[in-house]
C-alpha positions as semicolon CSV with decimal commas, in nm:
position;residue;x (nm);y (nm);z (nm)
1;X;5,900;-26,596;16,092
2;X;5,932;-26,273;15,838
3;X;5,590;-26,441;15,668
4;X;5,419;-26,479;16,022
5;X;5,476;-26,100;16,102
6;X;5,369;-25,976;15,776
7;X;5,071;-26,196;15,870
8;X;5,034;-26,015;16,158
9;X;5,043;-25,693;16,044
10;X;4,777;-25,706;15,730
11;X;4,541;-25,882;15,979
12;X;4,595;-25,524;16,224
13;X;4,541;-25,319;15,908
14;X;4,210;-25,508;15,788
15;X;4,087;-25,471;16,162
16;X;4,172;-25,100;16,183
17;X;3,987;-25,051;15,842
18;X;3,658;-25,218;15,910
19;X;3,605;-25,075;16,235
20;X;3,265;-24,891;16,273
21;X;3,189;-24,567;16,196
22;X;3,029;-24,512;16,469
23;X;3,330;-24,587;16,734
24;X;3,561;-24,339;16,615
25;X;3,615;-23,997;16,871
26;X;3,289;-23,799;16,868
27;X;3,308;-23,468;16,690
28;X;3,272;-23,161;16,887
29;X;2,913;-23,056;16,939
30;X;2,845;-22,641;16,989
31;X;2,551;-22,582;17,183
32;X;2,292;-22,327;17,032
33;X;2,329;-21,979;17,119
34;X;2,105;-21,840;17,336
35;X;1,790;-21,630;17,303
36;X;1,949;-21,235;17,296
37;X;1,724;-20,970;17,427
38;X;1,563;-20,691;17,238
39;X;1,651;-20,318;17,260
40;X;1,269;-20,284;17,306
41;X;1,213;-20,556;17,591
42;X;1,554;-20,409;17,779
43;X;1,451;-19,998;17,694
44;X;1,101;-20,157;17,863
45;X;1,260;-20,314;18,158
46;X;1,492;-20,023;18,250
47;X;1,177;-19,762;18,250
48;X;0,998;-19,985;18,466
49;X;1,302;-20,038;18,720
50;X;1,345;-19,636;18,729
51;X;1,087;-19,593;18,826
52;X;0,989;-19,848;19,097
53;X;0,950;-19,691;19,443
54;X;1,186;-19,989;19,576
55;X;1,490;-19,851;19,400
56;X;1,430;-19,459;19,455
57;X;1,732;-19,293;19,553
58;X;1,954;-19,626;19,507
59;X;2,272;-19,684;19,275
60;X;2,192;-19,999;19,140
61;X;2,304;-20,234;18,783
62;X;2,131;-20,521;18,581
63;X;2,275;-20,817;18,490
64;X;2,057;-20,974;18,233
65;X;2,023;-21,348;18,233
66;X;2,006;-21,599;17,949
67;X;1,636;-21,597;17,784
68;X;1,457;-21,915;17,714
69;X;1,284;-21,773;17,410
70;X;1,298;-21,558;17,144
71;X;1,132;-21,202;17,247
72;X;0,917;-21,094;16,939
73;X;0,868;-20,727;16,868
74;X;0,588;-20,542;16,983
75;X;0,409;-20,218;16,815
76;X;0,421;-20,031;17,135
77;X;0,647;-20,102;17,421
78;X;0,556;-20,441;17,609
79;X;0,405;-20,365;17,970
80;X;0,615;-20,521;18,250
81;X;0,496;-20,684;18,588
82;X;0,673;-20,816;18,880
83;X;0,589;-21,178;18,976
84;X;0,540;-21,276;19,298
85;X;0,713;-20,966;19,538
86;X;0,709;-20,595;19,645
87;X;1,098;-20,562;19,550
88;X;1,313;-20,548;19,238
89;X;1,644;-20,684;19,416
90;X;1,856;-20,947;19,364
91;X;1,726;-21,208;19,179
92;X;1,382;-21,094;18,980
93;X;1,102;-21,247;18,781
94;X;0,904;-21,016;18,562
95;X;0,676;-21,056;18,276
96;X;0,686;-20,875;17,959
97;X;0,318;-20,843;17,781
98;X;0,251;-20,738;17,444
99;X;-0,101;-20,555;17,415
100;X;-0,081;-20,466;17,088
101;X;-0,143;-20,589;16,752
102;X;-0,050;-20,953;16,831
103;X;-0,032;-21,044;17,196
104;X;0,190;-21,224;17,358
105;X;0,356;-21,291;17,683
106;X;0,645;-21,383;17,804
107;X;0,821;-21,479;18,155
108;X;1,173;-21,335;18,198
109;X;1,401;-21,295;18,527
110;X;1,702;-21,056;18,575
111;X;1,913;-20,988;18,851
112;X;1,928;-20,639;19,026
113;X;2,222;-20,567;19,178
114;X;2,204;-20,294;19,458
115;X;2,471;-20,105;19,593
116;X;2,505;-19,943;19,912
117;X;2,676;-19,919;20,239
118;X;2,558;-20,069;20,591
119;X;2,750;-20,143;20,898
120;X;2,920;-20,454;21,007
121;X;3,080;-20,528;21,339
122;X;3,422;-20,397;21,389
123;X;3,525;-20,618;21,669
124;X;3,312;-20,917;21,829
125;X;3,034;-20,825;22,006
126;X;2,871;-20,979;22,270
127;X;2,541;-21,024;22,411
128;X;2,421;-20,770;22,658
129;X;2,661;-20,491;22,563
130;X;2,525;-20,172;22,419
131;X;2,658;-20,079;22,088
132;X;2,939;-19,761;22,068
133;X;3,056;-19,568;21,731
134;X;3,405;-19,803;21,801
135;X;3,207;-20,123;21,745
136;X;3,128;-20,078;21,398
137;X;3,251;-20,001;21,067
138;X;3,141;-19,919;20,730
139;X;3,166;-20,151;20,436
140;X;3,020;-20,171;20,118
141;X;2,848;-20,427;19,871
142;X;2,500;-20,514;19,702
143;X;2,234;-20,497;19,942
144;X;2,025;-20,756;19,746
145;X;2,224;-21,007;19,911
146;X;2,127;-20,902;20,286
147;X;1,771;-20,912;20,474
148;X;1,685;-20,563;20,375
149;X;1,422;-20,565;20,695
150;X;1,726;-20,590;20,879
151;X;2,044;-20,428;20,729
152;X;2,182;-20,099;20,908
153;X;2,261;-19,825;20,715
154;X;2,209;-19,574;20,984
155;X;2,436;-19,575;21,292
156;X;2,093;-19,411;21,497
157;X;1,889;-19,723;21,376
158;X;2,093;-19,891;21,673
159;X;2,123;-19,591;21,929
160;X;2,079;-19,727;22,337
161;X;2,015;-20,073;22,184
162;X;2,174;-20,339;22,305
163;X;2,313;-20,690;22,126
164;X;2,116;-20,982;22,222
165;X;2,343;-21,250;22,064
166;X;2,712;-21,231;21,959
167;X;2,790;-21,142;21,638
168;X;3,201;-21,199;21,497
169;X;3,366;-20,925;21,371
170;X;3,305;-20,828;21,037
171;X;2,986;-21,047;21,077
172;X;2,675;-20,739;20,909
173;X;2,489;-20,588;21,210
174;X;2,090;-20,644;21,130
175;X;1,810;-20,506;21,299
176;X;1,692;-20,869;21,448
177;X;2,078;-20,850;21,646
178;X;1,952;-20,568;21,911
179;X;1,667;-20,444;22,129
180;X;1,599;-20,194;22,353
181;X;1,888;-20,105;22,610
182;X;1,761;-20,215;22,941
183;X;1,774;-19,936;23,188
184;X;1,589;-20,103;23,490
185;X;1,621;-20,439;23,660
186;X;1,333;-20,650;23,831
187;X;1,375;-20,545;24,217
188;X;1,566;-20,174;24,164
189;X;1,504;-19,901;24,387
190;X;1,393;-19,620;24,066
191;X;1,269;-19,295;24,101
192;X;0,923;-19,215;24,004
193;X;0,795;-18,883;23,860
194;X;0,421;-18,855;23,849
195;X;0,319;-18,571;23,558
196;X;-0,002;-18,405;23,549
197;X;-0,164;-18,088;23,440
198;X;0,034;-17,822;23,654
199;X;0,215;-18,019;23,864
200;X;0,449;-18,290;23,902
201;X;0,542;-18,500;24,202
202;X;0,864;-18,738;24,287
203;X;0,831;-19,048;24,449
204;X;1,056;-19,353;24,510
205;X;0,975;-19,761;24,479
206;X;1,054;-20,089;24,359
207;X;1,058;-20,243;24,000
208;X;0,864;-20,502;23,968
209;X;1,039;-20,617;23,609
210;X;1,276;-20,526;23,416
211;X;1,219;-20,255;23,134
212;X;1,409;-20,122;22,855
213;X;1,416;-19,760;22,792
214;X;1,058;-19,645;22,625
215;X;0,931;-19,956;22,756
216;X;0,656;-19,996;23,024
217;X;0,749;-20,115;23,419
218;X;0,540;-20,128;23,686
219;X;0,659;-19,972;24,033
220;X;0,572;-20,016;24,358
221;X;0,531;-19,708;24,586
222;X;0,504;-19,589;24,953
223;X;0,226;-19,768;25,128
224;X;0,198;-20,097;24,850
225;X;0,075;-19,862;24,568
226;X;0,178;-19,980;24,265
227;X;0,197;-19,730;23,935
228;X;0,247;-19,815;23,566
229;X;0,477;-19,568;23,361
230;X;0,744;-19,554;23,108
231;X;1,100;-19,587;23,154
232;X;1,309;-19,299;23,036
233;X;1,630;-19,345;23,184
234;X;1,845;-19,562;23,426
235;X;1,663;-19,568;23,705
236;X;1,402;-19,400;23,645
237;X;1,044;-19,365;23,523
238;X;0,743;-19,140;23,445
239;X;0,399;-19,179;23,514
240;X;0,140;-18,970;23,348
241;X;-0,186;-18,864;23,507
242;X;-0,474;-18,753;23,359
């Protein structure tokens, strides 16, 4: 039995010693570093940021993102254009050209964090009601990450408007949320005030649609006339003669 086991155990040791190479644990593998960026392709970048129009006035920070590729050095500081859009927010792609001695070019991107404040919704809103200083809030965070056509970063941006969908609280209030404050109904008895050089006259009628304020209503007057003006209050509307 003793001889059987001993067997055994030099037949384990030959296996365990002519097993390939090749199946033992893989060694660790460290990935190549990546590309770093030049003083001269950053010192190029942040002239051109400071003065794009798009960041005027803003508090903003760069985050610089891996590079692809080496940047060589250039004689004179390389020339940088924006790819593809107006702004330098968020997430941008810019090229970096060398014009001097030898010329090159290279595609890089970078992300452009802006800071700022805008409003968001204090409490939810809902659709029809007209927007009051208790309804929003100030909060702050980058700006790249919000429709800049739409964020609100000036309580009068929204001033007699009124919120055509609901928006949760805390939700950002954008541009695209409100319109106009409607100030006359289809069918409303409104008072008319026809302005003309030297004089002005008062008349009553009938909406004939509804109109938000600065909008245009048509109105119909004593004996079926029917006048076109601009609607400058609740209930009421101007009409200018010439």
């Amino acid at each position: 039995m003793k001889l059987i086991k001993l067997q055994q155990g030099l037949l384990a040791v030959l296996l365990l010693l002519s097993w390939p190479a090749q199946a033992a644990l893989p060694a660790s593998t460290s990935l190549p570093a990546p590309a770093a960026w030049t003083a001269q392709a950053r010192e190029s970048i942040n002239q051109f940021l400071a003065s794009h129009a798009t960041l005027e006035g803003r508090e903003y920070s760069v985050q610089w993102n891996d590079l692809k590729a080496e940047i060589p050095q250039c004689e004179r500081s390389p020339r940088v254009a924006l790819q593809g859009r107006d702004r330098v927010w968020g997430k941008v792609f810019l090229s970096l050209r060398c014009e001097s001695g030898r010329t090159w070019v290279r595609p890089v991107s970078i992300y452009v964090e802006v800071k700022g404040r805008y409003l968001v919704a204090a409490r939810a809103l809902r659709k029809g009601q007209t927007l009051t200083p208790a309804d929003w809030q100030w909060t702050e965070g980058d700006l790249s990450k919000l429709d800049d056509s739409a964020v609100i970063d000036d309580p009068e941006r929204v001033k007699d408007m009124e919120v055509v969908r609901a928006v949760q609280s805390g939700n950002p209030l954008r541009l695209n949320d409100f319109r106009p404050m409607t100030v006359i109904r289809m069918g409303d008895q409104v008072r008319v005030t026809m302005l003309g050089r030297g004089f002005a006259i008062d008349a009553s009628g009938q909406a004939m649609a509804d109109a938000a304020l600065g909008g245009t209503v048509k109105v119909r007057i004593s004996e079926g006339k029917i006048v076109q003006g601009k609607a400058v209050s609740p209930g009421s509307v101007e009409v200018i003669i010439e």
